[in-house]
VMD Tcl script that draws the C-alpha trace (Angstrom):
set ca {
  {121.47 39.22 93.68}
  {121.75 35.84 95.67}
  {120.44 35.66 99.40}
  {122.76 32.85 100.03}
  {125.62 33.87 102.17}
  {129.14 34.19 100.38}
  {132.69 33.01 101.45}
  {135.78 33.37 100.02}
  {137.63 30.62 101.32}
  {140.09 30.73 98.97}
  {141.54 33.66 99.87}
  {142.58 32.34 103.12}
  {144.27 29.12 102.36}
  {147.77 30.75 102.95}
  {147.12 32.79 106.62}
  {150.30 32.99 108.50}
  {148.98 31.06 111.88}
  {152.52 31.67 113.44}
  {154.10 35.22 111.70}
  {154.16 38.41 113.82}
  {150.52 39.65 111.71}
  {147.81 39.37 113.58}
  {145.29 37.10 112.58}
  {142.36 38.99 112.55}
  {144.33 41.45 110.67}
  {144.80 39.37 108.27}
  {141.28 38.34 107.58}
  {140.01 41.89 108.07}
  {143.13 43.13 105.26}
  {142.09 40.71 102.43}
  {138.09 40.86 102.88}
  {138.74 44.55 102.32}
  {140.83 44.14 99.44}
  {137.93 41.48 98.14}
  {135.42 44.39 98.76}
  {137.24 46.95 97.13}
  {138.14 45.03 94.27}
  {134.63 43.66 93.45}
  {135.14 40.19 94.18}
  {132.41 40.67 97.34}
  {130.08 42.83 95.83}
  {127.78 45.24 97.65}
  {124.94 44.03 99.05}
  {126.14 40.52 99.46}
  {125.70 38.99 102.94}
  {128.41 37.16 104.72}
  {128.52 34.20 106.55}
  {128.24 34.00 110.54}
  {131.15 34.42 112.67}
  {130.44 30.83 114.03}
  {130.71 29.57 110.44}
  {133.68 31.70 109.26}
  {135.60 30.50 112.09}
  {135.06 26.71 111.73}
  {135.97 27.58 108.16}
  {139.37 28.78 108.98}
  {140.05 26.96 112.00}
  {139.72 30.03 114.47}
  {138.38 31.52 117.50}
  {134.89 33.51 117.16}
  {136.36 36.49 119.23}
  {139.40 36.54 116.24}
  {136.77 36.58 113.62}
  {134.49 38.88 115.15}
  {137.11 41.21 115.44}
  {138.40 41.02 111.93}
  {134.71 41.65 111.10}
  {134.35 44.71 113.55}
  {137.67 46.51 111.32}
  {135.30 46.77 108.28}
  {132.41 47.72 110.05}
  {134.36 50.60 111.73}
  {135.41 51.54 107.91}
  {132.15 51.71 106.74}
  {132.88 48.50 105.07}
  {129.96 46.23 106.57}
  {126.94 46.90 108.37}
  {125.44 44.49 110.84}
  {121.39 44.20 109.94}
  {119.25 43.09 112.82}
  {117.25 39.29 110.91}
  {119.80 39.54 107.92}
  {123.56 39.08 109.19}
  {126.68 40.81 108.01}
  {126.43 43.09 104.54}
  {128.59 44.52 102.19}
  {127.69 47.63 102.28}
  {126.35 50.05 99.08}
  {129.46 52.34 97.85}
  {128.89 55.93 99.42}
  {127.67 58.81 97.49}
  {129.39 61.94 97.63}
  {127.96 64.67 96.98}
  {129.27 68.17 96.47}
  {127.35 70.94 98.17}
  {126.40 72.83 94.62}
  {123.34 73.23 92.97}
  {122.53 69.84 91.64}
  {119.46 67.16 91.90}
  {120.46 64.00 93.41}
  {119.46 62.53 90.15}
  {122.20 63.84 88.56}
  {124.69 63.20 91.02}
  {123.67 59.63 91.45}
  {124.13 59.51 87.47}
  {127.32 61.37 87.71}
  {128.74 58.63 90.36}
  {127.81 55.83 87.88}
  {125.04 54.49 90.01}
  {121.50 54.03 88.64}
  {118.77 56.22 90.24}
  {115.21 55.20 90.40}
  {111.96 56.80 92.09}
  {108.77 56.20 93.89}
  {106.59 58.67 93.94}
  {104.77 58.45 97.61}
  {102.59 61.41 97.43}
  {101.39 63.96 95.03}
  {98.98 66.19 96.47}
  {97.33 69.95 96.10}
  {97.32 71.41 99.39}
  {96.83 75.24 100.48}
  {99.90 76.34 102.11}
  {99.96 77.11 105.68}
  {102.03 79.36 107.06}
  {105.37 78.20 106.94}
  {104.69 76.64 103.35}
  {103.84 80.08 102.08}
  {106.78 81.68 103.48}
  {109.22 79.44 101.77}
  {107.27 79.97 98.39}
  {107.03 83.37 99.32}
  {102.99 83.16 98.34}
  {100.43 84.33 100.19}
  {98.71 81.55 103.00}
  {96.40 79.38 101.36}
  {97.60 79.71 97.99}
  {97.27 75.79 96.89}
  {100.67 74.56 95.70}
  {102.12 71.23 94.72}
  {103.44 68.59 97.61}
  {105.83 65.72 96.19}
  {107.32 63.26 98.25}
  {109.32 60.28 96.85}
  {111.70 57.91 97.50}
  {114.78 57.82 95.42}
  {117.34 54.44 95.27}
  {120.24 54.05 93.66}
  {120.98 50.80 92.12}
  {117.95 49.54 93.75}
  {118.89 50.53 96.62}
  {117.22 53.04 98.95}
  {118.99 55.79 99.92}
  {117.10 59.33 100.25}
  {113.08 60.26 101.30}
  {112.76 63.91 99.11}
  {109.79 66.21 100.11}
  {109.50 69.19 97.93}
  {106.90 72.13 97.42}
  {106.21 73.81 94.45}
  {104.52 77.43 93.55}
  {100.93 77.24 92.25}
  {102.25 77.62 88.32}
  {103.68 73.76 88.37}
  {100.15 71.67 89.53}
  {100.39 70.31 86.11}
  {103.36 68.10 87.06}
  {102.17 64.49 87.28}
  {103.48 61.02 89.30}
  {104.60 59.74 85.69}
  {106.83 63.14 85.02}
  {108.30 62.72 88.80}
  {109.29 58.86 88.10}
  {110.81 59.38 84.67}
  {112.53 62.24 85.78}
  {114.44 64.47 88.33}
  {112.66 67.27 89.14}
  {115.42 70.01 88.23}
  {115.91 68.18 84.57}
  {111.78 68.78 84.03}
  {112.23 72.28 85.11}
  {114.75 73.04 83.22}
  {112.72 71.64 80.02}
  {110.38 73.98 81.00}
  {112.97 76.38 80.56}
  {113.52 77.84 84.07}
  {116.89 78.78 84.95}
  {117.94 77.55 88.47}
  {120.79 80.07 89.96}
  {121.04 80.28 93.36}
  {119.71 78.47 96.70}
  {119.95 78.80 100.58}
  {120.52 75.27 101.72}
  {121.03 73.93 105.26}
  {122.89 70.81 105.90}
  {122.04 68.46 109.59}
  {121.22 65.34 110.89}
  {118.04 64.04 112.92}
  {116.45 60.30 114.14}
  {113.98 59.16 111.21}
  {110.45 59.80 112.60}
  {107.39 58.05 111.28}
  {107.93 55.61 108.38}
  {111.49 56.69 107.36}
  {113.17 54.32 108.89}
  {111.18 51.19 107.04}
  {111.28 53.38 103.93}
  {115.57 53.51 103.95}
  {115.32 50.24 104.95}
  {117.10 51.32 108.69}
  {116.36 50.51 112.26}
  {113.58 52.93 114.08}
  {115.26 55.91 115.50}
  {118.49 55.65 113.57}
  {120.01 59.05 112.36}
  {119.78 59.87 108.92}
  {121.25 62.98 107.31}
  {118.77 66.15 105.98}
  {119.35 69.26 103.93}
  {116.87 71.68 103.34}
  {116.86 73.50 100.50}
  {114.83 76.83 98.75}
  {115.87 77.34 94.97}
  {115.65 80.45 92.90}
  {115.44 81.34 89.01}
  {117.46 84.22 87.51}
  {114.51 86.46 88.68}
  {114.58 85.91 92.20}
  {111.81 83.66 92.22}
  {111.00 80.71 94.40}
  {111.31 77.57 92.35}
  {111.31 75.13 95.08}
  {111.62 74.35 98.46}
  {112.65 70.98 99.86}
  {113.50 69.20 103.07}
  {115.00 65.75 102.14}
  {116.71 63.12 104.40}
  {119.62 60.67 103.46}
  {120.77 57.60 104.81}
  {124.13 58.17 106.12}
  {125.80 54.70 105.87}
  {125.47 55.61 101.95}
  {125.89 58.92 101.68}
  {127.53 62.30 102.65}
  {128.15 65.91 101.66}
  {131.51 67.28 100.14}
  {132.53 71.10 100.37}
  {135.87 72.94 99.57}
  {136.56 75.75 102.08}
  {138.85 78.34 100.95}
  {140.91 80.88 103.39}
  {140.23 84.40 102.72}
}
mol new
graphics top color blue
foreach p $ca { graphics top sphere $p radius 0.5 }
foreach p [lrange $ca 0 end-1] q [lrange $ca 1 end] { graphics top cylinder $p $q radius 0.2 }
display resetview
């Protein structure tokens, strides 16, 4: 995608400078329809408010708050060194048992992964509790970074029980962890899984591409086969501009 700044002037050539509509109502009205419809697409980066405004013949404050609309809808984000974004459409994603692979493909997005880390380690404590293994038992640590349409939207850390060290980096960036298990024939049927939000620590923020410190959503997550067994455990952190969680609540 183009770094140069876009501009739709020509959706502006008929404002009503003298109507009862507020300008900046106006603006704010068809940049979101331009959004929405495609004609701006996400990740393209606006021009300045300076520049806007000498394009339409307008005040900075008018602009600025024509601008602020979308960014209160989620619509634009302001980046610190880059300027004014469309931003990425949000993922929804229904609290049931699915990978974010899957939902990703089910949204019509296209996930891709980096494997960060792939280690044996020997559990410590609260590793082997999770697992339910005994302390030191050397199990699998994965963490990777997952994007969607390029995109970076989620840091996943997972542990696995000692009987999956075979997995490798190339198995992780093919595919989503809960397909290869799966192929391996394990039946994933239940989960306790705990939904929050937290500041990034360490390099999360430059990983998610975000500002240090700025809150990201987690869930944390231990998965069971038909057995009872432990298949996983996770703790995993999303960006929250591009994502949230969805759940139905029924009255008894």
């Amino acid at each position: 995608m183009s770094t140069e700044p876009v501009w739709p002037g020509e959706l502006f050539a008929d404002l009503d400078r003298s109507g009862p509509i507020p300008l900046y109502f106006q603006i704010s009205s068809r940049l979101e329809r331009a959004i929405r419809d495609g004609i701006i697409p996400a990740g393209a980066r606006l021009e300045n408010e300076i520049a806007i405004g000498q394009h339409l013949g307008l005040s900075r404050p008018t602009v600025r708050r024509a601008i602020q609309e979308l960014v209160d809808k989620g619509l634009l984000v302001r980046r610190r060194g880059i300027g004014t974004q469309v931003v990425q459409a949000r993922v929804s994603r229904p609290v049931e048992l699915t990978s974010l692979q899957e939902d990703l493909t089910r949204a019509g997005h296209h996930p891709s992964t980096r494997v960060l880390s792939l280690d044996r380690i020997p559990a410590d404590e609260e590793a082997a509790q999770r697992l339910r293994v005994a302390a030191g038992t050397e199990i699998t640590r994965i963490r990777r970074l997952r994007s969607a349409d390029g995109t970076p939207m989620a840091i996943l850390e997972n542990l696995l029980p000692p009987e999956y060290a075979d997995i490798t980096r190339d198995d992780l960036e093919t595919h989503g962890l809960y397909e290869m298990l799966r192929a391996r024939g394990i039946s994933i049927k239940i989960a306790n899984q705990t939904i929050g939000a937290r500041r990034t620590h360490s390099d999360e923020h430059e990983l998610l591409d975000l500002a240090k410190g700025s809150p990201v959503l987690t869930m944390d997550r231990v998965a069971f086969d038909q057995g009872g067994s432990v298949i996983e455990a996770g703790h995993h952190c999303y960006r929250p501009d591009l994502y949230s969680f969805e759940t139905t609540l029924v009255s008894r």
